[in-house]
One Martini backbone bead per residue (centre of mass of N, CA, C, O) as a GRO file, in nm:
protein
  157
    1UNK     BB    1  -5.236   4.906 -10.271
    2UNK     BB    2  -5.178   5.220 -10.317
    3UNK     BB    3  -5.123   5.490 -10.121
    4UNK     BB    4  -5.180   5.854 -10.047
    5UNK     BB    5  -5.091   6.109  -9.897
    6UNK     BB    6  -5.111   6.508  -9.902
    7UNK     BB    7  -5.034   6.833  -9.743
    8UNK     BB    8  -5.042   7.162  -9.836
    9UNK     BB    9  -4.897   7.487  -9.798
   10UNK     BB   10  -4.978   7.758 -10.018
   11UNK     BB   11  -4.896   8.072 -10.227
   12UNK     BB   12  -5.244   8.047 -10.274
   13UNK     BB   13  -5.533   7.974 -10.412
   14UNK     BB   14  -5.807   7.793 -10.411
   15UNK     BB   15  -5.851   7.860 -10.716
   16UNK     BB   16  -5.605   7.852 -10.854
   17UNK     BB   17  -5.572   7.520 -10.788
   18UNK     BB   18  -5.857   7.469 -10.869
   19UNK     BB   19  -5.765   7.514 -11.175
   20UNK     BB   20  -5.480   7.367 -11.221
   21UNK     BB   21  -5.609   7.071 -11.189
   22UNK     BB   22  -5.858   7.061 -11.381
   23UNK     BB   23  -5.636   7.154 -11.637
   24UNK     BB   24  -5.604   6.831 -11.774
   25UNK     BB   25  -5.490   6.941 -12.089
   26UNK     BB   26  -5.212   7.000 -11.947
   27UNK     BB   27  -5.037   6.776 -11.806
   28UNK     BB   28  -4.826   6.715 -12.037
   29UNK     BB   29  -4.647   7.001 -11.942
   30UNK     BB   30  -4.563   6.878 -11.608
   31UNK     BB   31  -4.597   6.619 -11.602
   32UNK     BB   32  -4.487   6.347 -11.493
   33UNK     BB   33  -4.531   6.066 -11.740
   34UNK     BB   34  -4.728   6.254 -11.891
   35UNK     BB   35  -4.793   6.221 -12.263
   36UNK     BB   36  -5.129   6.232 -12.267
   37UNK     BB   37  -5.445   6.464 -12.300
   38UNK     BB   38  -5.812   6.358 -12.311
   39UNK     BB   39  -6.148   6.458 -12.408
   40UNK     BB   40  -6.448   6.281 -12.417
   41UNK     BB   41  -6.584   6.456 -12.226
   42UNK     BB   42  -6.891   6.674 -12.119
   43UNK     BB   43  -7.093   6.753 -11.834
   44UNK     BB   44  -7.339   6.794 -11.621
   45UNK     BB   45  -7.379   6.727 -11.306
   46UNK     BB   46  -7.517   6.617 -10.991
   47UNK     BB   47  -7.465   6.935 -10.945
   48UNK     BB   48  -7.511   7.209 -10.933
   49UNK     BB   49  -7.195   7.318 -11.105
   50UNK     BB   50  -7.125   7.051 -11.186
   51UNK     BB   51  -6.874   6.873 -11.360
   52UNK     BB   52  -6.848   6.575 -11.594
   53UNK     BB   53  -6.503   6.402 -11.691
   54UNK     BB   54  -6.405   6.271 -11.926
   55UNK     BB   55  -6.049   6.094 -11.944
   56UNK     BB   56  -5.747   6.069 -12.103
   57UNK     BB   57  -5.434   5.894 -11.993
   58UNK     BB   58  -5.061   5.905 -12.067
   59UNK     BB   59  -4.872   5.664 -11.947
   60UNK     BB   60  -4.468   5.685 -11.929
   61UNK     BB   61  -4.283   5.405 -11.809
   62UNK     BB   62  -4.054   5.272 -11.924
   63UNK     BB   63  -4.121   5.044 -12.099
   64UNK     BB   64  -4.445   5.168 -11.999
   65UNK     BB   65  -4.735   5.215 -12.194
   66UNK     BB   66  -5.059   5.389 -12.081
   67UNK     BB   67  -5.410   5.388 -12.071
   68UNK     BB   68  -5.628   5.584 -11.925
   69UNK     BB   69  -5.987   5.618 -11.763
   70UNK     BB   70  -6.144   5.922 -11.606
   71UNK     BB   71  -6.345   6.041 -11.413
   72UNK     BB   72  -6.458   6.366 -11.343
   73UNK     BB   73  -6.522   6.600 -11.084
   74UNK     BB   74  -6.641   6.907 -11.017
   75UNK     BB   75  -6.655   7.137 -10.720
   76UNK     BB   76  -6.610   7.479 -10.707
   77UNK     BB   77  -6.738   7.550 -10.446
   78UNK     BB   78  -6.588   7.361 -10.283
   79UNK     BB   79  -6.294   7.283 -10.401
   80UNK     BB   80  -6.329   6.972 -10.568
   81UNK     BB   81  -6.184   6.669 -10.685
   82UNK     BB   82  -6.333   6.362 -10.827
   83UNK     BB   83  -6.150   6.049 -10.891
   84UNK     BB   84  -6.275   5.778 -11.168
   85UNK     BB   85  -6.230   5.468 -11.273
   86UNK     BB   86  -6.287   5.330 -11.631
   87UNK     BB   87  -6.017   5.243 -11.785
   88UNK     BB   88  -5.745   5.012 -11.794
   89UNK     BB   89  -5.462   4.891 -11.577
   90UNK     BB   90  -5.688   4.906 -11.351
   91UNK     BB   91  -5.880   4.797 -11.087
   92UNK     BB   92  -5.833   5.060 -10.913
   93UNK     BB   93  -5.958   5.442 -10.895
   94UNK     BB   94  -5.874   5.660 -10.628
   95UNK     BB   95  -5.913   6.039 -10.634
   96UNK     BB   96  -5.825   6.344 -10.456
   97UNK     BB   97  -5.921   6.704 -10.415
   98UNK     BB   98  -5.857   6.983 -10.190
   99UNK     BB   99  -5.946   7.343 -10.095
  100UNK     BB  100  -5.818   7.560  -9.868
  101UNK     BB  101  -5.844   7.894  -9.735
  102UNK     BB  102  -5.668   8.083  -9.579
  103UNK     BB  103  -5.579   8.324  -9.300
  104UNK     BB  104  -5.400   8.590  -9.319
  105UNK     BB  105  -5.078   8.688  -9.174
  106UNK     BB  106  -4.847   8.941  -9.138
  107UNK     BB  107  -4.873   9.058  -9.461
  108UNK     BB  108  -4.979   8.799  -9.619
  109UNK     BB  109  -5.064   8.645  -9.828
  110UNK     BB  110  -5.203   8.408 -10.010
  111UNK     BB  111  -5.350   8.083  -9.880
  112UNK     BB  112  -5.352   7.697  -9.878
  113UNK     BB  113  -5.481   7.471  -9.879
  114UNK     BB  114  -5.368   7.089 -10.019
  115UNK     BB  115  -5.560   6.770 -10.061
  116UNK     BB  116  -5.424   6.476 -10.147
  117UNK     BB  117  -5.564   6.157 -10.324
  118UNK     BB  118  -5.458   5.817 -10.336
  119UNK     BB  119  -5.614   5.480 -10.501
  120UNK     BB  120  -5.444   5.172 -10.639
  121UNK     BB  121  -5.470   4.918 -10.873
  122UNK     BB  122  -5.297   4.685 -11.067
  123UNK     BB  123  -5.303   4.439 -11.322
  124UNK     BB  124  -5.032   4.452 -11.356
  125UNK     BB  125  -4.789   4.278 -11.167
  126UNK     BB  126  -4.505   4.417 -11.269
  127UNK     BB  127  -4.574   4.660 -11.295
  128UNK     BB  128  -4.665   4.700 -10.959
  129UNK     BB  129  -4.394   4.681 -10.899
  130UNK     BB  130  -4.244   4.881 -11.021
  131UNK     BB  131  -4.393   5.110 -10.894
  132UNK     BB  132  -4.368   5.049 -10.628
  133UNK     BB  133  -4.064   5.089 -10.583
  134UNK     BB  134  -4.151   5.449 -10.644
  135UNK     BB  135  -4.403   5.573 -10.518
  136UNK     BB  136  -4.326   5.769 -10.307
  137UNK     BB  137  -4.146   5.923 -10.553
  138UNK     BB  138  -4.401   5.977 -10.731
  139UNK     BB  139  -4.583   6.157 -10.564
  140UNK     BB  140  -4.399   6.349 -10.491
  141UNK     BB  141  -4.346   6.482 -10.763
  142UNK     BB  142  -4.631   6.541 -10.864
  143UNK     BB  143  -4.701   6.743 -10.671
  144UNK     BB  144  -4.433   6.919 -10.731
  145UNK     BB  145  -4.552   6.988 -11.012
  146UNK     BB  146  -4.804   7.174 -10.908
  147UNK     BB  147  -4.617   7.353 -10.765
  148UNK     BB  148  -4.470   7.455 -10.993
  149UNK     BB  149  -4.685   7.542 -11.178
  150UNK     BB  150  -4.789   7.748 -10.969
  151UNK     BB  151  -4.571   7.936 -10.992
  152UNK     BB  152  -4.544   8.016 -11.296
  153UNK     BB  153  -4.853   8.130 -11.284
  154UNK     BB  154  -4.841   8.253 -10.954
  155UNK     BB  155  -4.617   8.439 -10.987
  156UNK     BB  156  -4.416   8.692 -10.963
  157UNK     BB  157  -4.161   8.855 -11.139
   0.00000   0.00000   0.00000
């Protein structure tokens, strides 16, 4: 049952922070270990302005190559987006990002605080060892990569 959670102040926007999460099918150009991602659907969400995005992710670690599907609710004005498991190699996932605008200070431009949580196990026993020892080095590279995609995005030339 790995969890992780990370909170990062970064100097962007929290709109630009999520549009670059909610932006699924891009994930296998930045994500480490994400090697394709489709849209199975999109609908409007449970409340106005909400949209849920049903989603397959290719991981391929090692080894292991697996196919996972989840629900992915996308909430604009709130500026959070909730990922819940659908199908795929795990018992259960749930993962979580919040986005709020800091207020800028001493003439520094757009800052945001940006939280996100992951909670999960796999179905397989073997996969979960292998995964458990890098665990934690693996949830912070991931971090890491949507910090350095939102550089390339969103920092000036």
């Amino acid at each position: 049952m790995p969890q992780h959670s990370d909170s990062r102040i970064l100097p962007y926007t929290s709109d630009q922070m999520y549009a670059l999460v909610a932006d699924i099918e891009r994930y296998p150009e930045f994500l480490p270990w994400n090697t394709a991602a489709r849209i199975r659907a999109r609908k409007p969400g449970p409340e106005p302005g909400s949209e849920l995005i049903e989603a397959d992710l290719v991981i391929s670690f090692k080894v292991f190559r697996e196919r996972f599907g989840s629900r992915v609710t996308l909430w604009p004005e709130r500026r959070r987006i909730d990922t819940e498991y659908l199908d795929g190699p795990f018992r259960y996932l749930r993962s979580g990002w919040n986005f709020s605008d800091l207020a800028a200070g001493n003439g520094a431009g757009p800052s945001c605080k940006v939280d996100f949580f992951v909670d999960f196990e796999f179905r397989n026993a073997i996969l979960g060892k292998v995964i458990g020892v890098v665990f934690g080095e693996a949830m912070s590279r991931i971090v890491r990569a949507f910090e350095e995609r939102a550089r390339v995005l969103y920092s000036p030339a």
